[in-house]
C-alpha atoms as a printed R data frame, in Angstrom:
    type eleno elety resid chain resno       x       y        z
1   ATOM     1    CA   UNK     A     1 -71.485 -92.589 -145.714
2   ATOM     2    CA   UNK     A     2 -70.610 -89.606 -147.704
3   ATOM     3    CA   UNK     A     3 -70.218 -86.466 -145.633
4   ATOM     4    CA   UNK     A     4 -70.730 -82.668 -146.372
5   ATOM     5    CA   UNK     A     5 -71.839 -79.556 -144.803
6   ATOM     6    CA   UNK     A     6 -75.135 -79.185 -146.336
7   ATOM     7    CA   UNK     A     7 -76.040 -83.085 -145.599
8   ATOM     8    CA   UNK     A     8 -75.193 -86.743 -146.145
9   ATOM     9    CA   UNK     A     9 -75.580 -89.198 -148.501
10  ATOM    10    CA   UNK     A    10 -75.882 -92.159 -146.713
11  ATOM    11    CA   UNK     A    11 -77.358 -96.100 -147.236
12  ATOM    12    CA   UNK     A    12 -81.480 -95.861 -148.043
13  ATOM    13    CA   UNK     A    13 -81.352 -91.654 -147.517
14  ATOM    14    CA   UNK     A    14 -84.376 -91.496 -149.417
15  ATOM    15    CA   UNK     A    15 -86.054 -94.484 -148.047
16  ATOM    16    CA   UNK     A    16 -85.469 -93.391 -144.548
17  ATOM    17    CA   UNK     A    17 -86.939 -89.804 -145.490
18  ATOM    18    CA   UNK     A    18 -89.929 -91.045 -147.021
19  ATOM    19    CA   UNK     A    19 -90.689 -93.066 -144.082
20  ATOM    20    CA   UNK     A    20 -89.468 -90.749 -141.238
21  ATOM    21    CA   UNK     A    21 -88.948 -87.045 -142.669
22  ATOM    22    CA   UNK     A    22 -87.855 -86.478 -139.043
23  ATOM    23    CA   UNK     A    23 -84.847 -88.988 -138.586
24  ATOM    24    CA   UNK     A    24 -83.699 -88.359 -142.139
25  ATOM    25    CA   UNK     A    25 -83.427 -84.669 -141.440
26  ATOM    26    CA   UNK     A    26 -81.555 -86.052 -137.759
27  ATOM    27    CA   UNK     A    27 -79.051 -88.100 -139.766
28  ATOM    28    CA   UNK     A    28 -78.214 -85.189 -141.739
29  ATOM    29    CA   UNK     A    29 -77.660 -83.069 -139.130
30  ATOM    30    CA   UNK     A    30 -75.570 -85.474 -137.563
31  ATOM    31    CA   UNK     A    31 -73.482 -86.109 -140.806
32  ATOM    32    CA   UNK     A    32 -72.733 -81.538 -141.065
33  ATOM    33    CA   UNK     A    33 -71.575 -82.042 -137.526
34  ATOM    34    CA   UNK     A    34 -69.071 -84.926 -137.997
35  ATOM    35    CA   UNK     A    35 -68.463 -82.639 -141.188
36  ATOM    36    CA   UNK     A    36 -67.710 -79.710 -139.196
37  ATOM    37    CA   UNK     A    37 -65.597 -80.883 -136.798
38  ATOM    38    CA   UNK     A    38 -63.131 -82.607 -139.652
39  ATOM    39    CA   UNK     A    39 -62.865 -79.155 -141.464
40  ATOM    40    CA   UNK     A    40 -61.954 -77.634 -138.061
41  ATOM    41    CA   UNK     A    41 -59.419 -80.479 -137.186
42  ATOM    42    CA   UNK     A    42 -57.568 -80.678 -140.526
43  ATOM    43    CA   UNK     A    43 -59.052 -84.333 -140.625
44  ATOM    44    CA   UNK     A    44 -58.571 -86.154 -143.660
45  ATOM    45    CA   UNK     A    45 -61.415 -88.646 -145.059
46  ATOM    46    CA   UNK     A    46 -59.355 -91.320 -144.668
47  ATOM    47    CA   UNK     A    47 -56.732 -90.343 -141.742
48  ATOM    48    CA   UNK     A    48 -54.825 -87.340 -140.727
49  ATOM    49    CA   UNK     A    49 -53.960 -85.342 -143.632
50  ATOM    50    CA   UNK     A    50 -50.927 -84.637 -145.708
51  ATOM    51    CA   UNK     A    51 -48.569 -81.629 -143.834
52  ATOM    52    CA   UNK     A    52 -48.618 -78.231 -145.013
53  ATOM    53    CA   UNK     A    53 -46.336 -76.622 -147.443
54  ATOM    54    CA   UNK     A    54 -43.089 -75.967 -145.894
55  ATOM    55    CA   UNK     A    55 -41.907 -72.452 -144.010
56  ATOM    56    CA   UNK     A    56 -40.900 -70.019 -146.434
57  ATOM    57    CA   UNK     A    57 -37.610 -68.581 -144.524
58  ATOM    58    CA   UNK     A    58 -37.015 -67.977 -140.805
59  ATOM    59    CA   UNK     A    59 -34.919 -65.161 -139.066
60  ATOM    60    CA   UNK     A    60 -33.703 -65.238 -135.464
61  ATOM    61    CA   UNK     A    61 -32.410 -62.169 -133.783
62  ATOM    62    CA   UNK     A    62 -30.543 -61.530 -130.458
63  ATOM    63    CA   UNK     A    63 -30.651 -59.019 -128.226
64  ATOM    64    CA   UNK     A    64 -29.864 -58.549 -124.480
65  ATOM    65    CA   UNK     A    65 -29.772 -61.989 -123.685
66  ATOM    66    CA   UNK     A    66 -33.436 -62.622 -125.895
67  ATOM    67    CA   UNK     A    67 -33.542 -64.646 -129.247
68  ATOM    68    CA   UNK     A    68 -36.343 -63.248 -131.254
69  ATOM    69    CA   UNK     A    69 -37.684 -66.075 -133.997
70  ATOM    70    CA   UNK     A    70 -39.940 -64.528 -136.707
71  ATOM    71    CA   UNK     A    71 -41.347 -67.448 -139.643
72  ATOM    72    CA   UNK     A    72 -42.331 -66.567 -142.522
73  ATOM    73    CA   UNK     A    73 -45.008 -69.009 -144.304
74  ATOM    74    CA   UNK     A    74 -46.700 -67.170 -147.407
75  ATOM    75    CA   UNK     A    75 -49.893 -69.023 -147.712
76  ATOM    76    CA   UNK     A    76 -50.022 -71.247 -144.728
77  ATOM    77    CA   UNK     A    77 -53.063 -72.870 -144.972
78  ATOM    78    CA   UNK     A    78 -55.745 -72.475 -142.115
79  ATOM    79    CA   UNK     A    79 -55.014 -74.191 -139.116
80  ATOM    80    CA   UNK     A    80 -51.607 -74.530 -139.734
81  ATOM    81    CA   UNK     A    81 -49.173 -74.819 -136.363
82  ATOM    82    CA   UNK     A    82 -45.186 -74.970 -136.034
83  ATOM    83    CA   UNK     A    83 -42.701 -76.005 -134.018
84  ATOM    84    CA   UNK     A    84 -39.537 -75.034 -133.307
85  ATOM    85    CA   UNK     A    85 -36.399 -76.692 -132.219
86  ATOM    86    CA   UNK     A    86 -33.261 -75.132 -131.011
87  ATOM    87    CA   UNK     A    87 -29.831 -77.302 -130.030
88  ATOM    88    CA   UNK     A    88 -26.611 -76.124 -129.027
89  ATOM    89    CA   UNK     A    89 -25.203 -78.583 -132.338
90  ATOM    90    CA   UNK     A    90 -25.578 -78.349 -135.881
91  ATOM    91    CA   UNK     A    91 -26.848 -81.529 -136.213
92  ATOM    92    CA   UNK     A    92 -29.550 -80.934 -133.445
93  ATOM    93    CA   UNK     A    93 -28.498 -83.935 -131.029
94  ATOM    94    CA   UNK     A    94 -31.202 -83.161 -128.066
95  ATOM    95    CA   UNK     A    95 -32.840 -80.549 -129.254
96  ATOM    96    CA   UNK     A    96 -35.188 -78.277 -127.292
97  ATOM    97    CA   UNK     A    97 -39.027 -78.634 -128.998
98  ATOM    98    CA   UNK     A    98 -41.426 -75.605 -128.821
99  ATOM    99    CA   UNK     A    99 -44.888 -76.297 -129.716
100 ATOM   100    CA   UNK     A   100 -45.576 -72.728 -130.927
101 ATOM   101    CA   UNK     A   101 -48.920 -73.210 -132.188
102 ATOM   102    CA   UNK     A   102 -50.253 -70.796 -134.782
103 ATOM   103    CA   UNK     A   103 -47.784 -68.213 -133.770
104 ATOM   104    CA   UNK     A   104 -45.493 -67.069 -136.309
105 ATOM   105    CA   UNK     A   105 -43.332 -65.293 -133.726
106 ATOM   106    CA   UNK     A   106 -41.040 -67.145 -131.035
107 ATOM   107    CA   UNK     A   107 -39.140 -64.763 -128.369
108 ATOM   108    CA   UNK     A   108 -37.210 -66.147 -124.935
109 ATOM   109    CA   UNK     A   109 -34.362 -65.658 -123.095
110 ATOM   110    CA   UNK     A   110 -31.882 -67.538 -123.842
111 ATOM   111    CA   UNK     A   111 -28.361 -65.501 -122.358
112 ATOM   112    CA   UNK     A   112 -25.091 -66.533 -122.745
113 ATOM   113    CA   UNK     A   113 -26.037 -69.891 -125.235
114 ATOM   114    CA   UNK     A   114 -24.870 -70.192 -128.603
115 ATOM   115    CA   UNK     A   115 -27.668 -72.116 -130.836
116 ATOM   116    CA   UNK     A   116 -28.802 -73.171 -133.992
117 ATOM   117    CA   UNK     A   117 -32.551 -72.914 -135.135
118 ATOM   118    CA   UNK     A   118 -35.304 -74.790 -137.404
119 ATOM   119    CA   UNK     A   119 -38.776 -74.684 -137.496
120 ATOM   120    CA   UNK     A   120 -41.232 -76.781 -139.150
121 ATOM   121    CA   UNK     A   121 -45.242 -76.221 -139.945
122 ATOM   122    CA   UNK     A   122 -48.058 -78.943 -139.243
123 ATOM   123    CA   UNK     A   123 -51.514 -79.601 -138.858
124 ATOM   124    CA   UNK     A   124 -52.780 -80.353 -135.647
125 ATOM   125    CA   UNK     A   125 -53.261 -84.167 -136.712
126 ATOM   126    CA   UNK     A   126 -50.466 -84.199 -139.113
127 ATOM   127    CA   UNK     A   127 -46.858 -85.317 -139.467
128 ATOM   128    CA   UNK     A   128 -44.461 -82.554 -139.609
129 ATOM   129    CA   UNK     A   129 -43.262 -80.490 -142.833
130 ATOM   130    CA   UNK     A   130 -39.776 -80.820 -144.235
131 ATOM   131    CA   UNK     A   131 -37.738 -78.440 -141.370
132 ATOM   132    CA   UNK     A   132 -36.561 -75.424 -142.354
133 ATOM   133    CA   UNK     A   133 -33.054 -74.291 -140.549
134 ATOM   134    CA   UNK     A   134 -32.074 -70.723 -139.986
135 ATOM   135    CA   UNK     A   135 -28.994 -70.572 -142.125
136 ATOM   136    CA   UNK     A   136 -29.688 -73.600 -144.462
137 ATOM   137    CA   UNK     A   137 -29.810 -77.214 -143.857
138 ATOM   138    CA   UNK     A   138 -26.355 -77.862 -145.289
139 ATOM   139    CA   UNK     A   139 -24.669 -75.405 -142.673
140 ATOM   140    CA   UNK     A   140 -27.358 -73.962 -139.551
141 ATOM   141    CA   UNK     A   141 -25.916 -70.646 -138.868
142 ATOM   142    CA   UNK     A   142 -25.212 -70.350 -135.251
143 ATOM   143    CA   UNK     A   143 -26.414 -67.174 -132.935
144 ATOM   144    CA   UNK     A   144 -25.045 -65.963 -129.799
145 ATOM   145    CA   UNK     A   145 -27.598 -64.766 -127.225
């Protein structure tokens, strides 16, 4: 069955109109629902969808013992979510994982720890974006809080 918003094009649509105006107008209703909720959900025809472009640059700040994250992501699509790791290595070996959700904006206490940063975008069904580290990939600039 084919989905949109304004209907469905499904097996015998007409057939099933012509006999039963009232089901036919049912099973399109039906069909904008299902519709609806894959727009909201970032739901792909066939499976989750691909992930968003990635983060455009990231900045973290310190101040009195608080890091301050701010992501930038120039046309982030709707619905778009990040996360945000932090790890006291380079190479992020346990990382801490902050499911930021839509917020650009990240902001804790973290006194007295020296860390390195990356986010990532994603859609709530997708696989992650490329990450994005706060210093470059190569060599994550460290920041003492």
């Amino acid at each position: 069955m084919a989905l949109s918003q304004t209907g469905a094009n499904y097996k015998n649509q007409s057939e099933l109109q012509r006999r039963d105006r009232m089901l036919g107008e049912a099973l399109d209703d039906i069909a904008s629902q299902a519709q609806a909720v894959r727009d909201q959900g970032n739901f792909g025809q066939s499976g989750p969808p691909p992930a968003p472009h990635p983060i455009t640059a990231i900045s973290v700040t310190g101040a009195n013992g608080f890091a301050t994250l701010q992501l930038t992501h120039n046309g982030a699509p709707a619905g778009t979510n990040y996360v945000i790791e932090y790890s006291t290595t380079p190479n992020f070996q346990r990382p801490i994982r902050i499911d930021n959700g839509i917020s650009l904006n990240f902001h804790q206490f973290l006194q007295g720890q020296t860390l390195y940063f990356r986010a990532a975008p994603k859609f709530p069904t997708s696989t992650l974006a490329p990450w994005i580290y706060f210093g470059g990939e190569a060599t994550p600039t460290a920041t003492t809080f």
